[in-house]
Steps between C-alpha positions, in 0.01 A plus 500: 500500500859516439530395887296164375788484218753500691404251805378265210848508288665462863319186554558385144878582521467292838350190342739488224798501716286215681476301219838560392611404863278179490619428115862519605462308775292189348794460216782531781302224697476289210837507386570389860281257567642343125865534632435357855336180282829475309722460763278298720426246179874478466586441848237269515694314232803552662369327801312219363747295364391206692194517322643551163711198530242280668280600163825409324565192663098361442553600111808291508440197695159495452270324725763394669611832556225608693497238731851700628352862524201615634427767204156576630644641795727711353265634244231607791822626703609729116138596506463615816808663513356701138205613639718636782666689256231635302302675806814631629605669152082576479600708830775625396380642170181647675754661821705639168187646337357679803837625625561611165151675412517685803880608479406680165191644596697684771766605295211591200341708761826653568600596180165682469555727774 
């Protein structure tokens, strides 16, 4: 019986330090997936000027204005180029997690050794 004790608090010492792993690596992967949206929304406004002054321009001018900018165009091209951005930081944060979940597992399993 105390043979049973033992293999059963191994495996629950195991699956805490699984969860812990997996819990580590899910906030890492989410603070990385939030910081790789940052800097892609701000150098997607860095690089859509054109499109910020075309918008300017029609607000202006009027309709007038839009007559010298194709706006719709640019807004599918700044769309595009978001959803671009949003997979690869959706990659990014879930490479991040898993890299991260299993780095501390190892080094949990380590430390118990």
């Amino acid at each position: 019986m105390v043979a049973y004790n033992s293999a059963s608090d191994t495996l629950q010492a195991w699956l805490v330090r699984l969860l812990l792993a997996l819990l580590i690596g899910t906030l890492v992967g989410v603070i990385a997936y939030l910081s790789a949206r940052a800097i892609g929304a701000a150098w997607l406004l860095l690089n859509q000027q054109s499109l910020i002054e075309a918008t300017r321009q029609a607000l202006q001018q009027g309709v007038m204005g839009l007559a010298d900018t194709n706006l719709r165009a640019l807004r599918l091209a700044a769309e595009a180029e978001q959803n671009r951005i949003a997979e690869l930081s959706a990659w990014f944060g879930l490479g991040v997690a898993c890299i991260t979940a299993v780095v501390t597992f190892v080094r949990l399993e380590g430390s118990q050794q």
